[in-house]
Backbone atoms as SQL, in Angstrom:
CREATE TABLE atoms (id INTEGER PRIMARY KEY, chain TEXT, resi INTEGER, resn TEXT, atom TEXT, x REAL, y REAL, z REAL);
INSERT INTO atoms VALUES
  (1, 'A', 1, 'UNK', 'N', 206.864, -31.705, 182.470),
  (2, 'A', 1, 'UNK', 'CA', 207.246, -30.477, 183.129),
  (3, 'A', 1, 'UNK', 'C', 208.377, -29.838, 182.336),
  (4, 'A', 2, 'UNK', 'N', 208.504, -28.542, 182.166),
  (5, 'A', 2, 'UNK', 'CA', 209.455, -28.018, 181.493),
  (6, 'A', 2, 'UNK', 'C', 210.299, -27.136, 182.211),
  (7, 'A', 3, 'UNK', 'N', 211.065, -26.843, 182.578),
  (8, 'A', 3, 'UNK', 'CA', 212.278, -25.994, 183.236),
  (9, 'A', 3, 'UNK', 'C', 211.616, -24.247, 183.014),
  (10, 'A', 4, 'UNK', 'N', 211.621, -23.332, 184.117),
  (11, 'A', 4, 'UNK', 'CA', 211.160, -22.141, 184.016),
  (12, 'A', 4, 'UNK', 'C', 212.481, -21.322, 183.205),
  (13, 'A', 5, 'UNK', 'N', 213.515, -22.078, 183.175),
  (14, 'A', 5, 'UNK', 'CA', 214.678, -20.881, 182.920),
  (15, 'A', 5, 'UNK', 'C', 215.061, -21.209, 181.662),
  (16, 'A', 6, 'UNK', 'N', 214.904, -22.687, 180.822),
  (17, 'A', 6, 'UNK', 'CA', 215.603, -22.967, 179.903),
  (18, 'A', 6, 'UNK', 'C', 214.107, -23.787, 178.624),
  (19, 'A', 7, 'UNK', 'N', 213.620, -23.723, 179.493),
  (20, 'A', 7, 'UNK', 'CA', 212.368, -24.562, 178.697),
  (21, 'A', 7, 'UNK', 'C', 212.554, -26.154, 178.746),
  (22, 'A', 8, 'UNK', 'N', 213.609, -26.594, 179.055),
  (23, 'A', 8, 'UNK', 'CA', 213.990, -27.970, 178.744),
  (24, 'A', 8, 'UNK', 'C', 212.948, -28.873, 179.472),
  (25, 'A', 9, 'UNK', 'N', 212.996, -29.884, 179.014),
  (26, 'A', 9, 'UNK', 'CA', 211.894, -31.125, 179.493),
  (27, 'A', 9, 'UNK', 'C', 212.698, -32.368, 180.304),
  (28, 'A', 10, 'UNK', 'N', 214.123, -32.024, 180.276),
  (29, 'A', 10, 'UNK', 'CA', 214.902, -32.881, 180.824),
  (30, 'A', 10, 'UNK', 'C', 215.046, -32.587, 182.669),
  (31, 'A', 11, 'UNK', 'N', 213.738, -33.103, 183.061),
  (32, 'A', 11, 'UNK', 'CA', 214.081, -32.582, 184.709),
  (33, 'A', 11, 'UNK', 'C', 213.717, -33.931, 184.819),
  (34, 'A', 12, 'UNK', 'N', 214.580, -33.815, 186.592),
  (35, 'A', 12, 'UNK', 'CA', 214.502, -35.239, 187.250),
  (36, 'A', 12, 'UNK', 'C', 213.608, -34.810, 188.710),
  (37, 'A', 13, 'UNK', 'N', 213.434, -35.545, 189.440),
  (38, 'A', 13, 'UNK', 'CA', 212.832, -35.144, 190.581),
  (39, 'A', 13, 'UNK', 'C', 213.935, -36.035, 191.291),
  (40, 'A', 14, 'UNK', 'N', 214.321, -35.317, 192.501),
  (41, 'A', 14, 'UNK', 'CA', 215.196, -35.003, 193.367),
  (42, 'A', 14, 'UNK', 'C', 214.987, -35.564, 194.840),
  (43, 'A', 15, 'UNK', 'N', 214.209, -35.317, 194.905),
  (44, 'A', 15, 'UNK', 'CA', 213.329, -35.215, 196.683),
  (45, 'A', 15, 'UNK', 'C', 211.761, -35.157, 196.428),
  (46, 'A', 16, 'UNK', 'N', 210.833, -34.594, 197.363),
  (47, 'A', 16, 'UNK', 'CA', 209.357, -34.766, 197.097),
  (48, 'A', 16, 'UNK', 'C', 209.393, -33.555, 196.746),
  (49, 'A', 17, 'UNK', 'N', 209.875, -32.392, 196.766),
  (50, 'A', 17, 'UNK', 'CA', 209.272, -31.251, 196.395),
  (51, 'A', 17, 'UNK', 'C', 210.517, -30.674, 195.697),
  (52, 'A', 18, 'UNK', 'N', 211.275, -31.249, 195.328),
  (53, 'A', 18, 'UNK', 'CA', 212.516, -31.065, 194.963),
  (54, 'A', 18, 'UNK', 'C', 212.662, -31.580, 192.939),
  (55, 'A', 19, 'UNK', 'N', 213.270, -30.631, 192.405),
  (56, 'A', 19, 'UNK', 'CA', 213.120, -31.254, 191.235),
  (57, 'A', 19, 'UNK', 'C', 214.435, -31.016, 190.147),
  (58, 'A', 20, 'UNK', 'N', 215.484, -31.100, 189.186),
  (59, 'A', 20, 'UNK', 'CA', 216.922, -30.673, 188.782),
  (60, 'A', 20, 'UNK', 'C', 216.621, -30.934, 187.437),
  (61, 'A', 21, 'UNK', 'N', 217.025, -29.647, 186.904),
  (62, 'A', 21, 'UNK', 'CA', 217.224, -29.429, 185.690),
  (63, 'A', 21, 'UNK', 'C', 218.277, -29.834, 185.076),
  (64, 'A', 22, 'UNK', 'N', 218.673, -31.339, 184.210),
  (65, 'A', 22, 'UNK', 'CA', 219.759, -31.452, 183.714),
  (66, 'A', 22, 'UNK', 'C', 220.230, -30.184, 182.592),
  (67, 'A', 23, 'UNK', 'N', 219.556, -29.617, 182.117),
  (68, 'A', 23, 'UNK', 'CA', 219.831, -28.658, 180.679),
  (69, 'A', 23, 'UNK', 'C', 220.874, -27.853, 180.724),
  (70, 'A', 24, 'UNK', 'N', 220.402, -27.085, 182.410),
  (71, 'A', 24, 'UNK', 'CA', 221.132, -25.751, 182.706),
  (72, 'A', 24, 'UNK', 'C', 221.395, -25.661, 184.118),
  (73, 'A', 25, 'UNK', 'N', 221.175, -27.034, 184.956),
  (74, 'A', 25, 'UNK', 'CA', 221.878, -27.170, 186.279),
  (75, 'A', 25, 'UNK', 'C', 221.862, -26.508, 187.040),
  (76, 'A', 26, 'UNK', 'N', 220.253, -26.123, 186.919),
  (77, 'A', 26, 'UNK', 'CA', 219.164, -25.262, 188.530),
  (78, 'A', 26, 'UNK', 'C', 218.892, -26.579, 189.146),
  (79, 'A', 27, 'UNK', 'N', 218.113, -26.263, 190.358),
  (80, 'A', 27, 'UNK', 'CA', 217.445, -26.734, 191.271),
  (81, 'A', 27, 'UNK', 'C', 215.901, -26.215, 191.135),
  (82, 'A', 28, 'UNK', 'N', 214.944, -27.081, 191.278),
  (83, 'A', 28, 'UNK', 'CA', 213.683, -26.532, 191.641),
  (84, 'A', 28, 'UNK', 'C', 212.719, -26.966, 192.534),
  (85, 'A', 29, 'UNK', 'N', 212.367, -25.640, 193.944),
  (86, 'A', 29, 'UNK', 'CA', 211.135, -26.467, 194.823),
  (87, 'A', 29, 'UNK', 'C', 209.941, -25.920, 194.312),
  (88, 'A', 30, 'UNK', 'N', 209.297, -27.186, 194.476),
  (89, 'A', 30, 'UNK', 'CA', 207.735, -26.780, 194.589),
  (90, 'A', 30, 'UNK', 'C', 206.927, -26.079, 195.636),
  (91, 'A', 31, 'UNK', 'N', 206.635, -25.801, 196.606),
  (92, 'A', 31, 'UNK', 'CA', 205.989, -24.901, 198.223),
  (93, 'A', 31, 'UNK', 'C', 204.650, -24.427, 197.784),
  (94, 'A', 32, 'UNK', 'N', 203.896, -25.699, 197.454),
  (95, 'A', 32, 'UNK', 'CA', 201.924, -25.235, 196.683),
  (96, 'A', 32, 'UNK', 'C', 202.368, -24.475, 195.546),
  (97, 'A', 33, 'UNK', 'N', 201.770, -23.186, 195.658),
  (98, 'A', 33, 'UNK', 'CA', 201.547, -22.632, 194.167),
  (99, 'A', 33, 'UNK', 'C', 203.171, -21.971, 193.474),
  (100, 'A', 34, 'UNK', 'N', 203.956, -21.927, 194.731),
  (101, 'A', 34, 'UNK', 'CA', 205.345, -20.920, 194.204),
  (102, 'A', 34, 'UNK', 'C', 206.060, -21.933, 193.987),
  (103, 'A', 35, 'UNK', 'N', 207.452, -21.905, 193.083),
  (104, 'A', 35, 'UNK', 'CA', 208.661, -22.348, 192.567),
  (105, 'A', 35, 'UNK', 'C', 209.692, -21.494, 192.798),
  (106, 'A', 36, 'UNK', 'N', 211.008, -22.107, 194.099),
  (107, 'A', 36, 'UNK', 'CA', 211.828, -21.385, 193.707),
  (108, 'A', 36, 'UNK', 'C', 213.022, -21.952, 193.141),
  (109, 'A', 37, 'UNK', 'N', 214.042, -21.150, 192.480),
  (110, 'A', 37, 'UNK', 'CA', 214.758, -21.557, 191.678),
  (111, 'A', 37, 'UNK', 'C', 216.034, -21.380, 192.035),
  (112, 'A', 38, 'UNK', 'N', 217.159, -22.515, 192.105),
  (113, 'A', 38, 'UNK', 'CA', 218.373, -22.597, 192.592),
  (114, 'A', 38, 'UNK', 'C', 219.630, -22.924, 191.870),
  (115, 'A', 39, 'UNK', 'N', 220.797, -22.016, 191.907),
  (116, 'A', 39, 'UNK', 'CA', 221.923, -22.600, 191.041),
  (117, 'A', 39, 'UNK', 'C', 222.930, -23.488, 191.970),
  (118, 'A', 40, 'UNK', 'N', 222.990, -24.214, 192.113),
  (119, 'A', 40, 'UNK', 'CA', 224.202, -25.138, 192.733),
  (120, 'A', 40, 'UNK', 'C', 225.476, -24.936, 192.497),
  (121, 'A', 41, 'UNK', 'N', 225.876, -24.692, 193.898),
  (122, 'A', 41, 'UNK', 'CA', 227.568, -24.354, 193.467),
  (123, 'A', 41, 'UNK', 'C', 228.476, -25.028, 193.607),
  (124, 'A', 42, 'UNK', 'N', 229.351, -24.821, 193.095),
  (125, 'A', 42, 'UNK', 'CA', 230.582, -25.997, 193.514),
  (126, 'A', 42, 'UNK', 'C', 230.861, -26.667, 194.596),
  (127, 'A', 43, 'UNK', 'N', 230.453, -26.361, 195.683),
  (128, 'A', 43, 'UNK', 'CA', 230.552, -26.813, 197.067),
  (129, 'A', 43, 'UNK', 'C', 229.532, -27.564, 197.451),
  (130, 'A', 44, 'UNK', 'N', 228.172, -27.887, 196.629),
  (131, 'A', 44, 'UNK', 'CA', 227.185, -28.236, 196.476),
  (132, 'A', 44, 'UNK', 'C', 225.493, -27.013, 197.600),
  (133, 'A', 45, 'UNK', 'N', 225.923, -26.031, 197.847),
  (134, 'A', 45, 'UNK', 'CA', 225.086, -24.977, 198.310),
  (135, 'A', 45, 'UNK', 'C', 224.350, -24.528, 197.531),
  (136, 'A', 46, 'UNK', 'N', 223.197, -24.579, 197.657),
  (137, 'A', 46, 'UNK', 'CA', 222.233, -23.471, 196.667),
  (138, 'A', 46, 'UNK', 'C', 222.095, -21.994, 196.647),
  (139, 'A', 47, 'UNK', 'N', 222.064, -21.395, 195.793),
  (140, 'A', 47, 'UNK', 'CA', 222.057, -20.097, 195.768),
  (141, 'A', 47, 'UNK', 'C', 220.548, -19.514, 194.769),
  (142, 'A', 48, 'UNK', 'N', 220.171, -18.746, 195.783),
  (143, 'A', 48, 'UNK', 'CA', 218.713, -18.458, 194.897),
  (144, 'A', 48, 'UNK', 'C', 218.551, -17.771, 194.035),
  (145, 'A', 49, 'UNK', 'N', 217.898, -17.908, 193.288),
  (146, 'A', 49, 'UNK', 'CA', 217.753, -17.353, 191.862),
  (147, 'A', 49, 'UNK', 'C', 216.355, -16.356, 191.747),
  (148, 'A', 50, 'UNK', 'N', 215.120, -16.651, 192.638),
  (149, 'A', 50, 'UNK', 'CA', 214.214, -16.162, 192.669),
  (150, 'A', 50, 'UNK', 'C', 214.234, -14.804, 192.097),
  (151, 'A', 51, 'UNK', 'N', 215.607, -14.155, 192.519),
  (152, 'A', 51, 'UNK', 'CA', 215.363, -11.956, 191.881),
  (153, 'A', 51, 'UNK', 'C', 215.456, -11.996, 190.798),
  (154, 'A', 52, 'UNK', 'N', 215.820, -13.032, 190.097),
  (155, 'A', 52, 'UNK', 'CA', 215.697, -13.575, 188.645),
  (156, 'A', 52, 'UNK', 'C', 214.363, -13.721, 187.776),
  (157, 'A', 53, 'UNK', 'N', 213.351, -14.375, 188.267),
  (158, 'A', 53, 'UNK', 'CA', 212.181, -14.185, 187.986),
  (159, 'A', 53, 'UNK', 'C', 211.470, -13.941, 188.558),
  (160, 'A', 54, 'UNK', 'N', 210.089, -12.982, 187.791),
  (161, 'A', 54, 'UNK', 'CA', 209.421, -12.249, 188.219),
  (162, 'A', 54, 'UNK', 'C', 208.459, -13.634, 188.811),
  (163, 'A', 55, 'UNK', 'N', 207.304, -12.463, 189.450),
  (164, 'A', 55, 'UNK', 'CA', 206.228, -13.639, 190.320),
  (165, 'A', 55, 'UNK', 'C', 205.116, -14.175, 189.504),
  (166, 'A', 56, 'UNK', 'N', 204.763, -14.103, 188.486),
  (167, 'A', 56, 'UNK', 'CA', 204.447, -14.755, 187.259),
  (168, 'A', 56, 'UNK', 'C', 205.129, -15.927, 186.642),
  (169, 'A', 57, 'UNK', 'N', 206.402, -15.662, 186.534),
  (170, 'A', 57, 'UNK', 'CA', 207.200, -16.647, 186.069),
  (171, 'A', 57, 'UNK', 'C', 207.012, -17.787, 186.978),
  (172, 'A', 58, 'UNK', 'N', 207.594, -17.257, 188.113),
  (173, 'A', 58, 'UNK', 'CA', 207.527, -18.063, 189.375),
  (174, 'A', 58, 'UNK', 'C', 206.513, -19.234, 190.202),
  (175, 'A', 59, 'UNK', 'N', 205.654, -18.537, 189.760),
  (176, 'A', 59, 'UNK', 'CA', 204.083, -19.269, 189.815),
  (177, 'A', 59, 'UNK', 'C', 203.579, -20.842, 189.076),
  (178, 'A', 60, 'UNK', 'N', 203.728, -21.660, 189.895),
  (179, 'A', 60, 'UNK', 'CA', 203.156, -23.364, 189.766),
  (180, 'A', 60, 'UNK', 'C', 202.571, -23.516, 187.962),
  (181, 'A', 61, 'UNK', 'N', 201.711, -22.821, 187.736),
  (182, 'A', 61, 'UNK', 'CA', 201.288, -23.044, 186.434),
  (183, 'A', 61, 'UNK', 'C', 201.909, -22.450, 185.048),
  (184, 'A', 62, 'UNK', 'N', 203.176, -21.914, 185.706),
  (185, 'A', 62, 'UNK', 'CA', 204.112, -21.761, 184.368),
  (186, 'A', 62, 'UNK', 'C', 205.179, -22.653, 183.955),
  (187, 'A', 63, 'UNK', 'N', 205.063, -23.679, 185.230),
  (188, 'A', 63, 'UNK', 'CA', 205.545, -25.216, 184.947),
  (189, 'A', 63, 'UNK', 'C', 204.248, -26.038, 184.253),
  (190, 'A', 64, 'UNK', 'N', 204.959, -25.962, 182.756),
  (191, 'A', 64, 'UNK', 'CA', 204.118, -26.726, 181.790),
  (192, 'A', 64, 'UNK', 'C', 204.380, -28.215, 181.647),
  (193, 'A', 65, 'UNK', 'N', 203.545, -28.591, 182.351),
  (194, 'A', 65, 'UNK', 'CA', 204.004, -30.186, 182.709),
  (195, 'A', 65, 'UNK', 'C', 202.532, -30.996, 181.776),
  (196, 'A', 66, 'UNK', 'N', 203.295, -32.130, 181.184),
  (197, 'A', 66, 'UNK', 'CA', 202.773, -33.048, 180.671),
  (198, 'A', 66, 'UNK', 'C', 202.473, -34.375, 180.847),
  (199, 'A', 67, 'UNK', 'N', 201.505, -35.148, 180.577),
  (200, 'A', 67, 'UNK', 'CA', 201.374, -36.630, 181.231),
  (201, 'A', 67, 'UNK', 'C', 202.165, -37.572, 180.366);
């Protein structure tokens, strides 16, 4: 799997639908076909990133994931 914001391959999974980008220190859920995308703040709250990418980006199969 590669990170929608940074390309990186360094993600961990988090929770079941839950997934963290070490690269650039988003958050990512899975919800079926959509991904949304979260910056973590100092207080540990998420803040959404979604107006950030478009709904293409956003979309399950632009997580290029590998076996």
């Amino acid at each position: 799997m590669k990170c929608p914001n940074c390309s990186s391959k360094d993600i961990g999974k988090i929770g079941t639908h839950q997934f963290y980008c070490w690269s650039c220190f988003i958050e990512l859920t899975v919800n079926g076909e959509k991904v949304s995308v979260y910056q973590v703040e100092k207080d540990g709250t998420l803040s959404s990133l979604d107006d950030l990418f478009c709904l293409e980006e956003a979309a399950l199969p632009q997580l290029q994931t590998t076996s």
